[in-house]
N, C-alpha and C positions, 0 to 999 in steps of 0.2 A: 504493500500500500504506500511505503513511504516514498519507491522507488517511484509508482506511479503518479504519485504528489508532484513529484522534483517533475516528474517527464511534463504535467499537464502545466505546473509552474512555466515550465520552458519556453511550450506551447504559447500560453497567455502574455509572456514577458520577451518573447521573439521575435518570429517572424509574422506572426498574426499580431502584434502587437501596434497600435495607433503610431506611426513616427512621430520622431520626437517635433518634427517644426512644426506638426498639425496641435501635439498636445501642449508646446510650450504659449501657442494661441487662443488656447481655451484656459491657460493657467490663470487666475486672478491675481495680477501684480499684487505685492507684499506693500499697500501702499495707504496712508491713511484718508479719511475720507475730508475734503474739506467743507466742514461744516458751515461757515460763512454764504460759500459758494451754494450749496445747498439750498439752506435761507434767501437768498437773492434767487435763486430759479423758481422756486417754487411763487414769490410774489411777483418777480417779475413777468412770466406766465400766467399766472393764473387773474392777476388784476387787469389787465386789458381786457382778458375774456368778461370777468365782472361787470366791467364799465361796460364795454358794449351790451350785455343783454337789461342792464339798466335800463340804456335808452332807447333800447330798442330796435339797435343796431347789432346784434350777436356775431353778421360777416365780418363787419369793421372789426370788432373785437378780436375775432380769428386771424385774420391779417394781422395788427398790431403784437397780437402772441406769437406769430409765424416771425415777425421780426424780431421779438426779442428771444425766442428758441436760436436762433444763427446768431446772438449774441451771446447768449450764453455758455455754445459752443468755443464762441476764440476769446470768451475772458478768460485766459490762463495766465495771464502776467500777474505778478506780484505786485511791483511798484506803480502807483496812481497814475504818472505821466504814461508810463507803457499802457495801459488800460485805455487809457483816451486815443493813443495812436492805433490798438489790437481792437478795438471795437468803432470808432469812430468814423477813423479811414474806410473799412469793409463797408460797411452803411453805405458807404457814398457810390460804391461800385452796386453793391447789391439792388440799389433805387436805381442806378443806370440798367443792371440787367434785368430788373420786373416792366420797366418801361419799357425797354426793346421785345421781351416776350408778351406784353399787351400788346402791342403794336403790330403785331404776326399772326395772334390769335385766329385759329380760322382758316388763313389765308394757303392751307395746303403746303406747295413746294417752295413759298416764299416762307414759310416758318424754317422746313427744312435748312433751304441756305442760312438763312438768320441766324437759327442755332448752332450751325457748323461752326461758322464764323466764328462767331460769341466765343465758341469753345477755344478754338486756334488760338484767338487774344487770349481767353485765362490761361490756358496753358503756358503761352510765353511767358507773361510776366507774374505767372507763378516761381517763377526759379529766382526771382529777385533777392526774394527772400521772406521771412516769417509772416509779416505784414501784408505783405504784397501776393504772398502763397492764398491768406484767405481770404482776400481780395478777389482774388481771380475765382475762389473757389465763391462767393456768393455771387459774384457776377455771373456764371454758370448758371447756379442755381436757383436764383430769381429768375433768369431770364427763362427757365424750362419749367419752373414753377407758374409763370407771367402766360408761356406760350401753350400751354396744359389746362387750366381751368382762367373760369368767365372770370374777371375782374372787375370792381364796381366802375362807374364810370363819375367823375369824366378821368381822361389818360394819367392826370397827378394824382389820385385821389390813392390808387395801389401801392405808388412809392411812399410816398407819404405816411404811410398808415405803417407799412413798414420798417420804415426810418423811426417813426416816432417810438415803435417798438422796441428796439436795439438801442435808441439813445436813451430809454427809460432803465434798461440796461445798465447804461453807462454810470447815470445818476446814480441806482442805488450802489452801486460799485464806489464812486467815489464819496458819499457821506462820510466817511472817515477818513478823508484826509485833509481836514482843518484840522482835526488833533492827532493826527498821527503822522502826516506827511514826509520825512525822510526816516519813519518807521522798516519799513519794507528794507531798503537801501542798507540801514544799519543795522537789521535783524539779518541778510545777506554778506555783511562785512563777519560779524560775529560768528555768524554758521563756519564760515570758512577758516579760520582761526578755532572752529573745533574740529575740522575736518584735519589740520594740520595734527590738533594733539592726538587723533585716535592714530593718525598715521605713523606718531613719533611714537606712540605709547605699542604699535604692530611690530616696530622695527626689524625685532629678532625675529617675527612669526612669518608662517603660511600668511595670514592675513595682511600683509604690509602692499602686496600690489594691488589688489583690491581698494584698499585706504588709499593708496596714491593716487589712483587714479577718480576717489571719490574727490579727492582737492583740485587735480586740474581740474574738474568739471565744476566745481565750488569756483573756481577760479575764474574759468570763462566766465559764468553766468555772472558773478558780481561783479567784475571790469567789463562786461556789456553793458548791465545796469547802469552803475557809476558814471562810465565815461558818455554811454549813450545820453544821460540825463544834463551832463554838463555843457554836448555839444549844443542841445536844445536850448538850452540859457542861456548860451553866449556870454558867460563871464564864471570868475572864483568864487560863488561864495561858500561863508566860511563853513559853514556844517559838510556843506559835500568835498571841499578841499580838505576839510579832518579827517572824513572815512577817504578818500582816496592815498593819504597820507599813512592810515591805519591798514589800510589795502597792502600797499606799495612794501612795508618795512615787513609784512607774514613771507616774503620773496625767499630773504636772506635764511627763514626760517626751512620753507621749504629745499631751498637747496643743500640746507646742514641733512635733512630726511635720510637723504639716499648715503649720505657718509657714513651715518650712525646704521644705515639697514647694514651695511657693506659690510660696516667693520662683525658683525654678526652676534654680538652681546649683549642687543640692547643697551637701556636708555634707567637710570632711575628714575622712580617714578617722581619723584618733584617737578621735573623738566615736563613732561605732559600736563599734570595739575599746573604749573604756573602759564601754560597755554591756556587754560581754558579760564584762569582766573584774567588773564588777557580779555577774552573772548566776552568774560561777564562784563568786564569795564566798558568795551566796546557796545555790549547790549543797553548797559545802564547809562553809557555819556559820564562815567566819571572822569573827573582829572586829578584825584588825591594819588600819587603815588607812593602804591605801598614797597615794601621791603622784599623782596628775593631772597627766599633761599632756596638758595642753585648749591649742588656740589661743584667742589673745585674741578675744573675740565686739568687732564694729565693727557691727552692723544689731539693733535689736529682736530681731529670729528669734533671732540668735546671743548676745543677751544670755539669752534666753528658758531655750535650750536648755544653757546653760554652767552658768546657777544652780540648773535643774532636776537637770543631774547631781552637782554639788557637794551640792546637799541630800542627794539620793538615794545619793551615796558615805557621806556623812556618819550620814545611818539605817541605811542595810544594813549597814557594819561598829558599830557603836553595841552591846555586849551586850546593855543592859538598857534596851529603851525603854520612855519615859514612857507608863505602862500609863494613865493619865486623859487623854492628848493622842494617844489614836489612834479614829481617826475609821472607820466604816462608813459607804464612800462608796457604796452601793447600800440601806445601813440593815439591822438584825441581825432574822432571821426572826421574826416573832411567837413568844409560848409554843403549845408542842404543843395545848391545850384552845382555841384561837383557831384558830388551821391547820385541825384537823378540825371546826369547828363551819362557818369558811369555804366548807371544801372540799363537806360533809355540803347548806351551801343553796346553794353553783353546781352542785353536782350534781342536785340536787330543781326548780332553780327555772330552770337551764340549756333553752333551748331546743334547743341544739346537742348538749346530751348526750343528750337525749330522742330528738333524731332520730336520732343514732349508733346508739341502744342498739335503737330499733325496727327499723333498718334490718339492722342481726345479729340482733334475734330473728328477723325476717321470713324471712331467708336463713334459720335455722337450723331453724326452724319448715317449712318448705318442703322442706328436704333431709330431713328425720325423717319429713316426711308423702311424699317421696318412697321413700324406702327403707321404709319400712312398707306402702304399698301393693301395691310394687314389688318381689320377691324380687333384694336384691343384697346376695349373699354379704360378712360383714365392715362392714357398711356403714360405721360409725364413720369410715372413709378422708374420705367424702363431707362430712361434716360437719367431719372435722378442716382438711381444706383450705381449706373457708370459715373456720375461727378464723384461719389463718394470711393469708389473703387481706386480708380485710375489718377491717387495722388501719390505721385514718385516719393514726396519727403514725408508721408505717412506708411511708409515701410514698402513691404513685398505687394506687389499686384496682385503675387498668386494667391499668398496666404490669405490678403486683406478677401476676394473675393468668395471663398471659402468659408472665413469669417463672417462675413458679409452677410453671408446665407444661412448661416448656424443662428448668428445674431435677428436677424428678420424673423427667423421661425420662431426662436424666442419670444421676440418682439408680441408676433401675430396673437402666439397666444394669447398675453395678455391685454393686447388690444382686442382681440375675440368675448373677453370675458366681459371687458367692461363695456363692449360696443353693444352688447346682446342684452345685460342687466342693469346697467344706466340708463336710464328714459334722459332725451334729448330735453337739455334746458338748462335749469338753477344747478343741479348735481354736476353738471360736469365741469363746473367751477373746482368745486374741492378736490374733485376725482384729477382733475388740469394742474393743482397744486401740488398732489403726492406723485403722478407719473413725472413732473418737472423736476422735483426735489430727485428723483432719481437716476436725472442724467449726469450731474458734477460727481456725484456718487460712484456712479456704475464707470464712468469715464474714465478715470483712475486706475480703472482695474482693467482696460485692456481692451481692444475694437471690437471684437464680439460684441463685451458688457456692453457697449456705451451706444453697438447699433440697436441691441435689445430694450435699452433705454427708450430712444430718439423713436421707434417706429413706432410705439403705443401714442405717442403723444403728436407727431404728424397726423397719422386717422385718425384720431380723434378732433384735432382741429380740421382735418379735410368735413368728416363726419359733420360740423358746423355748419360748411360751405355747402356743403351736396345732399346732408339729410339722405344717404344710403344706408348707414347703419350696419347692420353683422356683415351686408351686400360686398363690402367692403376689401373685408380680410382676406380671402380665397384668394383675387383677383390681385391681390398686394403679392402676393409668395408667388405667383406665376411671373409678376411683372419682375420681381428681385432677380431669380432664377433666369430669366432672359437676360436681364440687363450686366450679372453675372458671366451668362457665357458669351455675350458681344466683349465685356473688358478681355477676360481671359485668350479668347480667339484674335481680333483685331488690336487689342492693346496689348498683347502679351506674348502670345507664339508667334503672331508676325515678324516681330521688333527681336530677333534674336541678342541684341543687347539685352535686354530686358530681361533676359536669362541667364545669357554667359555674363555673366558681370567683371568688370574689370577688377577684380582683387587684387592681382597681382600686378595690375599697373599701379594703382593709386598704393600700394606697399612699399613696390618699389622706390614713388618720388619720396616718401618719406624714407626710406633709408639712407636716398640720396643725399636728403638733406641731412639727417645725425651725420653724414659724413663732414660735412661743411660745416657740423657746430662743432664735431670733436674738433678738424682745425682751428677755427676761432675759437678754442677756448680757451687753447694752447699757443695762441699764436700773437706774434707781437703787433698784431692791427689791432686799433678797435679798445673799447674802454668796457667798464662794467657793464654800465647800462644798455649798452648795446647788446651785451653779451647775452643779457637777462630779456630781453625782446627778442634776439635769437632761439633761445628755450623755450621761452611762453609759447612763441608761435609753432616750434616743432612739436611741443605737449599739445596745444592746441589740435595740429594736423594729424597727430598721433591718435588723436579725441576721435577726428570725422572718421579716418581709419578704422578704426575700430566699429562706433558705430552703422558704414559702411558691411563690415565683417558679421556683425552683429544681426542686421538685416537680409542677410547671402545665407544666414545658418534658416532663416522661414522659408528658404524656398525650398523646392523638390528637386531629386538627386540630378543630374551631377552636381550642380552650382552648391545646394548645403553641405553633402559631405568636403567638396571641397573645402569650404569656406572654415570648416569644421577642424578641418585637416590643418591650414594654413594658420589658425588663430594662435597657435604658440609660438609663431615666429614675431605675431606682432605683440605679444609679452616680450617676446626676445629682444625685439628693438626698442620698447621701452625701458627693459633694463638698462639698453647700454647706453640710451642715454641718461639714466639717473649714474651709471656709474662713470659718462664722464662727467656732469656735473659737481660727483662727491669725490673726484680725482681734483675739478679745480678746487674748489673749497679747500680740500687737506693742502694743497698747495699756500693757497690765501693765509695757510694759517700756519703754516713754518716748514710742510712737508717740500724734502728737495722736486723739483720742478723735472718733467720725462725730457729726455733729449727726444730732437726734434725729429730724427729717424725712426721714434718708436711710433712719435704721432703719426707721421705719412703713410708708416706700414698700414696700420691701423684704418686710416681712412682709404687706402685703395684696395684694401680687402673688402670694407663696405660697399664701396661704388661697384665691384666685381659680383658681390651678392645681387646690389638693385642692378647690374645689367642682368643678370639669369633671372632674376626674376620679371623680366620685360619678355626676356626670349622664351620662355618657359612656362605653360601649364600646371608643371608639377614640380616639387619639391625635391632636388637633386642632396644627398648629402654631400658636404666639402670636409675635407681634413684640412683647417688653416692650421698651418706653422708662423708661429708668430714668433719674436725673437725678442725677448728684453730683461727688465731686472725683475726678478719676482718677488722683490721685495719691497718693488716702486710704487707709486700712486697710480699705472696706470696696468699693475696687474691685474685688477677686476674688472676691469676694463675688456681687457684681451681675453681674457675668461668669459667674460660674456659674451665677445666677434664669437670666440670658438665655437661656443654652445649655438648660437644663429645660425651658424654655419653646416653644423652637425643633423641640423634638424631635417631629418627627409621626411616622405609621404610617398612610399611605392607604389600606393595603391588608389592615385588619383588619376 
């Protein structure tokens, strides 16, 4: 029996078993629920619908909530000003595309082209970036929503309703920032400053690259905050020049990190504690500076890491810092009329946006020409699916579409239950409040949850509009399911990029590049701070890398197992560059300096890695022979090229 246990275990945990990119999409992120957000969906939603059937308008009201549900969807920013650009800007595109889709309504093959069109635009200047991605994504979606059902009249009256939605939106979102205003910012300063002490407190462990790579990512996101917020106000004042000052000085701390992982013994523990007691000061705005105690540093590493926190106690309590000695270590955004004239020729002159943007006309062109030939009731379902499918910087195509359909079924049911036992009126106000409270919620946890959310609460507000009722739901799971296999077929298996993905291009430039920082680190050009804008941005590009890596593991064989295959090489390359970072550091702090022969080795064995991996599908192993002192600063170093090098994948 026990034998037949293990055999059916086998069975169930094998090759019959769910792969893992299918099940790691139905996993519910480890993630907490934002309750705030919550709170604002649910009144955001559910009061427009209110006030319309007050007055006796319940369409209007439907509309007005239809706008502020696609706000609710891109309030994800943190900080007040990002809120106003992440909801505000979109509005403006989304009223352009409900007016273009009124204006087609009806009109047959002139809607078709219309929406092709529409499509081709968001897609390009989707790739701009965050803002501009859901920009393009409710311009889509008004406009297919505009050119799918009757709109009141006259032409303004549909934008409008929906704008007023989304900026109500906006309001309750910002109510708290008269008292809390560079809240967000300096609860983002402080996060990061405890991401350094779990990192310093990991040092000796499994856990430390993990923790490391929680700080670059702490990193990016509070010097986009920071410095994006400053570009906007066009001057220094003093609160955001103190966290950018309190930013700047956690640098010298992160680069003692990799010294102390290197040297392999760990860290006392006071040295992490007096990080986070950092961290508290920065949370609370004190300026009393208290007392240190640090042990005595006896090694490079621990001289490294003692003067970095003395500095960095020294700034963070400091009131008033030297507003001309604080440094933008990533460098301060261009002016606005430079950004959009940049953006304006990658977008025109982008290869990759061209093929995005044909690759969603194509889909969308194809569903329009489907459901116009093809009597299918509502059809607007078919085409909204493909907008939400076919968003390249919302992960895999394939998975999402899969998702997509798990999520809908979900969905239906519970729009089933409530569309069949809710009687149309005053109820489905309250009923409008709990399915809304459950998109911030469920969203969180992963694109299934969050299509499972969204689809109860669209029929429901359609239900408003059209008074069909249960008629509804059946017709919704056919329309997903089509609009599913048009992304999957025309957005997906045509576009063989879309499959083979470049991993091991975009690998390669960044190994390219630790090549060019281990020189510069070592090398007699160039000052600190350059040296520190050097790093950031290869952590940074090390960041998309991964995430890149990250979204190649959702898709199906060959691309995920590769992907799967290849992801220890890009631990690899961030080891070596924490280990040359903690080579200069021991340097900075008395350790003799590598002769200059070790460094060049060093860097044209890298460049030799990122050419094979340019030429090369698959993971060759290499035996480097490196040659130096192994008792130098830049023995971990070479230990690390070695281990990159050694890494094969025969069976990709």
């Amino acid at each position: 029996m026990a034998d037949q246990k293990r055999a059916g275990d086998g069975v169930r945990h094998g090759r019959l078993a769910p792969p893992e990119w299918l099940i790691g999409g139905l996993r519910p992120a480890p993630t907490p629920i934002p309750w705030p957000a919550v709170a604002r969906a649910a009144i955001a939603l559910a009061a427009p619908l209110a006030v319309g059937m007050a007055t006796g308008q319940a369409a209007y009201g439907a509309l007005a909530s239809m706008g502020g549900l696609s706000a609710v969807i891109g309030d994800t920013a943190d900080a007040y000003r990002m809120r106003i650009y992440n909801i505000a800007v979109p509005q403006l595109f989304g009223a352009l595309g409900v007016t273009v889709g009124s204006l087609v309504f009806g009109h047959g093959w002139l809607a078709v082209g219309a929406l092709t069109l529409v499509a081709l635009v968001s897609g390009m200047i989707s790739s701009i970036g965050a803002v501009a991605s859901v920009s393009g994504l409710l311009l889509l979606l008004n406009a297919v929503v505009g050119a799918g059902l009757p709109m009141p009249g006259p032409w303004w009256k549909a934008p409008l309703l929906l704008s007023l939605g989304g900026l109500f939106v906006l309001l309750l979102s910002l109510l708290g920032w008269p008292l809390r205003r560079t809240e967000p910012e300096r609860a983002a300063v402080a996060g990061t400053y405890r991401a350094v002490a779990e990192a310093i407190e990991a040092a000796a462990t499994d856990a430390y690259d993990t923790k490391r790579q929680a700080v670059t990512q702490s990193l990016n996101t509070t010097y986009d905050l920071i410095l994006g917020r400053r570009a906007r106000e066009h001057g220094r004042r003093g609160e955001l020049v103190r966290l950018l000052a309190q930013l700047n000085v956690v640098i010298p701390l992160v680069e003692a990190a990799p010294a102390v992982h290197l040297r392999g013994w760990g860290v006392d523990a006071a040295i992490p504690a007096a990080v986070r007691q950092l961290a508290d000061s920065v949370d609370q705005g004190r300026t009393d500076t208290p007392e240190l105690a640090l042990p005595a540093p006896a090694t490079p590493a621990e001289r490294a890491m003692d003067s970095a926190l003395r500095h960095a106690s020294a700034v963070v309590h400091h009131p008033d810092p030297d507003q001309s000695n604080v440094d933008d270590r990533l460098g301060r955004p261009a002016a606005l009329r430079i950004r959009v004239r940049r953006a304006a020729r990658n977008v025109l002159l982008s290869g990759a946006s061209w093929r995005y943007g044909l690759r969603l006309a194509l889909c969308m062109g194809l569903a329009q020409v489907l459901v116009s030939v093809i009597p299918v009731e509502r059809s607007y379902w078919v085409a909204l699916t493909i907008v939400f499918v076919l968003k390249p910087d919302f992960g895999s195509v394939f998975a999402r579409a899969l998702m997509r359909a798990i999520g809908t079924a979900g969905g239906l049911l519970i729009a089933a239950a409530v569309l069949a036992e809710v009687p149309l009126g005053w109820w489905d106000v309250p009923v409008l409040a709990v399915l809304a409270a459950l998109i911030p919620a469920f969203s969180a946890k992963g694109y299934a949850f969050q299509t499972a959310a969204i689809t109860p609460v669209i029929l429901l507000l359609s239900d408003v509009l059209n008074h069909q009722g249960f008629n509804l739901v059946l017709p919704r799971l056919w329309d997903s399911l089509i609009g599913c296999a048009i992304a999957l077929v025309a957005g997906y298996l045509l576009w063989p990029e879309s499959w083979h993905t470049r991993i091991g291009a975009r690998l390669a430039d960044a190994v390219a590049a630790t090549a060019d920082y281990v020189e510069y680190a070592f090398g007699s050009v160039g000052d600190r701070t350059e040296r520190v804008r050097h790093r950031r941005r290869l952590y940074r590009d090390l960041s998309t890398v991964r995430s890149e890596f990250q979204r190649a593991l959702t898709e199906p064989p060959p691309t995920g197992p590769r992907a799967a295959a290849w992801l220890p090489l890009v631990v690899a390359v961030e080891r070596i560059v924490d280990a040359t970072t903690a080579a200069r550091v021991r340097v900075n702090h008395g350790a003799p300096p590598p002769a200059p022969g070790e460094v060049t080795e060093i860097a044209v064995e890298l460049r030799e890695l990122a050419q094979g991996l340019r030429e090369s599908v698959t993971l060759v192993e290499v035996r480097a022979e490196l040659a130096g002192d192994e008792e130098g600063v830049l023995a971990p170093l070479r230990q690390e090229v070695r281990a990159a090098r050694a890494i094969a994948s025969p069976n990709t």
